[in-house]
N, C-alpha and C positions, 0 to 999 in steps of 0.2 A: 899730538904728544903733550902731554903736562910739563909743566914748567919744573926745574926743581922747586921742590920744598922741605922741611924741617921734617926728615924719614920719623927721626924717633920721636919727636914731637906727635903725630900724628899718630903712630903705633901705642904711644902712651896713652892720648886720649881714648882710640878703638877698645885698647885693653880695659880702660877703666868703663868703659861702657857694654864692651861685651862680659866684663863680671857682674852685670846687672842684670843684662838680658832683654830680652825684647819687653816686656810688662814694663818697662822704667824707659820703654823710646817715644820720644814723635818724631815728625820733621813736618819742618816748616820749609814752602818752598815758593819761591816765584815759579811762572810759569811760562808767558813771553820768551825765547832767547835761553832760557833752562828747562824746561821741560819737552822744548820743541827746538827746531832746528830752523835756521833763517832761508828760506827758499829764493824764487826768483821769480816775477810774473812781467814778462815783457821785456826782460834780462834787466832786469831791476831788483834788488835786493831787497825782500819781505820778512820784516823780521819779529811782524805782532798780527794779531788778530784784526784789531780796528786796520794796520796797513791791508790788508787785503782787500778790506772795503772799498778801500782807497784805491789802490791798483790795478782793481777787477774792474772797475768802470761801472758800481752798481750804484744805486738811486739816481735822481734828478743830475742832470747834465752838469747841474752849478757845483754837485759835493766835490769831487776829485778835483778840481781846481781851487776849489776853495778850503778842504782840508788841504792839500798842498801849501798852500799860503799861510795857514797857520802853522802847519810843520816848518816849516824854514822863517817863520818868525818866533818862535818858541824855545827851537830843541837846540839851539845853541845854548841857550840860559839851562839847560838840563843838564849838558856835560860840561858847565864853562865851573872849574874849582877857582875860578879867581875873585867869584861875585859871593853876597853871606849867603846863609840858607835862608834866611828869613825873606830876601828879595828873591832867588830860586822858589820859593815855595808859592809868593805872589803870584808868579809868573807861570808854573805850574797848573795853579788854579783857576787863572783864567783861560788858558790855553786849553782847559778838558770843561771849561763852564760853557766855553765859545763853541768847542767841536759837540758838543752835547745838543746846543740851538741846532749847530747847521744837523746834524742827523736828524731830529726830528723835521725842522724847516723842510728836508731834505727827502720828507716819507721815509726812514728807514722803518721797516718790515720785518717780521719774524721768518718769512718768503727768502728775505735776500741774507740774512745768515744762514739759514739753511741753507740754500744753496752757494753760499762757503763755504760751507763743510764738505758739500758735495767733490766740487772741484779737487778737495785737498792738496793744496800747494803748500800748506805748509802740515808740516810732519813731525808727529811726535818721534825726540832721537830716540834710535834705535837701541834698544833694552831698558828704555822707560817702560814699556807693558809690562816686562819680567819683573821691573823693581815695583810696581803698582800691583801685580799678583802675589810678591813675597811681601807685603805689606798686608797686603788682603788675609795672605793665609794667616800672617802671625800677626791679624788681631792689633798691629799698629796704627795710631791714628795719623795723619799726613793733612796737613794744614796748607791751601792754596792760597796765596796774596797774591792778587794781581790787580795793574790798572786794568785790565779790559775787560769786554762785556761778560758777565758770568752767562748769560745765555748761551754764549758760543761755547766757554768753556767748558761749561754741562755737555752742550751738545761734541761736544771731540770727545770727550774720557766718554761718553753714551754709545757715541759710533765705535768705540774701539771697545765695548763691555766690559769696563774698567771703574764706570759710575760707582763704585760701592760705600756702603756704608762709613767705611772706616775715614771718606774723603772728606773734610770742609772747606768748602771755597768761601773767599770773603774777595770778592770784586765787587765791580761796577753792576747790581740789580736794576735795569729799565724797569720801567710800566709802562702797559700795551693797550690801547686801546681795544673794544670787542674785533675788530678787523685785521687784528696785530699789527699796530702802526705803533710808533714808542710814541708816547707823549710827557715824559718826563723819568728823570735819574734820582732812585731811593739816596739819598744821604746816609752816611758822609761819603762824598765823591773821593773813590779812591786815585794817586795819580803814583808817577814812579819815587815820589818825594816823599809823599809823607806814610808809607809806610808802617814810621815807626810809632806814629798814632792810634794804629788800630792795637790797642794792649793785650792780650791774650785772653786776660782776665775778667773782661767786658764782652766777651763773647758768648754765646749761649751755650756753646760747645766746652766748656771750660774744663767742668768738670770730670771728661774725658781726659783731663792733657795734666792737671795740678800734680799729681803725683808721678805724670812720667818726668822725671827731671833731667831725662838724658836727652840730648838733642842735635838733630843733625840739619845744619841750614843750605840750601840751595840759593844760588841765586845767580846774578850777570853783570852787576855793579854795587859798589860798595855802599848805596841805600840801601838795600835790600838786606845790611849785616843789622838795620833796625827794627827788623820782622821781631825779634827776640827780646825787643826792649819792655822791659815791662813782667818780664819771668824769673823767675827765680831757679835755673839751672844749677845742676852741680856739674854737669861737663858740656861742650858744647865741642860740635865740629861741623868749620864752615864750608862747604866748596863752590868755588864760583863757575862758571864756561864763559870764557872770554872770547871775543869778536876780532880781534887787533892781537898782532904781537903786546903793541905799545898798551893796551888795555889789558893783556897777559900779565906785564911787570907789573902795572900798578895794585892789580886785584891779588899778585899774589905777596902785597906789603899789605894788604889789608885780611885775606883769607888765609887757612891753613892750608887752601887749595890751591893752585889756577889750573884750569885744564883748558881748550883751545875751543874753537867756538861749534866747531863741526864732530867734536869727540862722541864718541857714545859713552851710555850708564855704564859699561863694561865696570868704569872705575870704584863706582858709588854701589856697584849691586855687590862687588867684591867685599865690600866693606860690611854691607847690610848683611851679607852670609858671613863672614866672622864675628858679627855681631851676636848671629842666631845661634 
């Protein structure tokens, strides 16, 4: 169930966006936790791409104890609002500089993502295909920001023939050795922090997105509201999916949205057909 929110607020924005039309939209979207759904592998709660790495029990015997260790020394400082961002962003950064070593350290393989993908334990929610086909159809462009590896992410919208044109990911780009072994991460190392650094504008994709100035943002924490930093919009509407009741309230002082962690697109694709 969505949380309440500001009805006419929200109705006002739709309207002023659906008097434009679809030629004047994008969306901008995390992908982790909003475009996907948090599964369970060994009744443990998976709620990203790299966790399943982690949970499956793939590469060298040392990764999954040793990404664990840096998970529980890290992702406290990711959701603690009592430390600055400049010290969060620190800590951020060595936390995905340290997990990047041990994956390569670790032999990660083009072999052991695919065969994540295989397993599918975790699942795109349920009427994201239908909102990635009504985006397809009407020629809208749809902007992915994620920390995790674009390889996986290519390969999920690939398995599901969703890859299209209209998509640009901006994640985490490995390089592979001839063997498909990673041996290093293209810059800038994206993490759940800094976000709001990748500018729109700076992208090679740009010139697709400058004139649509209507914009719809997805996301799972209130970083992800600085996907948008950096554009020059005339309206903007945000939806989060929240994990927690308690991360329900907070995301929805922050978004025009909160919907619940397990919800489907039901909400979002309603939106996108008034739009159209």
């Amino acid at each position: 169930m969505k949380l309440k929110f500001d009805d006419q607020k929200v109705k006002d924005i739709v309207e002023k966006i659906s008097a434009d039309g679809a030629k004047k939209l994008h969306i901008l979207s995390d992908f982790d936790k909003t475009l996907t759904r948090v599964s369970y592998i060994k009744g443990k709660p998976v709620g990203s791409l790299i966790g399943q790495l982690r949970a499956g029990g793939y590469l060298s015997p040392e990764y999954a104890p040793e990404s664990y260790k840096l998970f529980e020394k890290y992702s406290p400082f990711e959701n603690d609002h009592t430390i600055s961002l400049n010290k969060k962003l620190k800590k951020m950064e060595q936390w995905w500089e340290k997990h990047h070593e041990l994956l390569i350290r670790c032999k990660l393989n083009k072999n052991d993502m695919d065969q994540v993908m295989k397993t599918a334990h975790l699942k795109l929610r349920p009427g994201v295909k239908n909102f990635f086909k009504l985006l397809h159809k009407h020629k809208i462009p749809i902007v992915i920001i994620s920390a995790g590896p674009a390889y996986m992410i290519e390969k999920m919208l690939k398995n599901n023939s969703l890859l299209t044109k209209n998509i640009h990911i901006v994640a985490n780009y490995y390089n592979f050795d001839k063997n498909g072994y990673m041996t290093s991460v293209k810059k800038p190392i994206i993490h759940s922090l800094n976000k709001y650094e990748i500018i729109l504008k700076n992208l090679p994709f740009f010139d697709q997105l400058k004139q649509r100035t209507n914009v719809i943002l997805l996301g799972d924490q209130p970083d992800d509201l600085g996907m948008i930093k950096g554009f020059e919009y005339d309206n903007l509407l945000t939806i989060a999916f929240s994990q927690t009741e308690k991360d329900r309230q907070r995301l929805a002082k922050e978004f025009n949205v909160a919907l619940g962690g397990n919800d489907k697109f039901n909400f979002v694709n309603d939106i996108i057909k008034k739009i159209l």
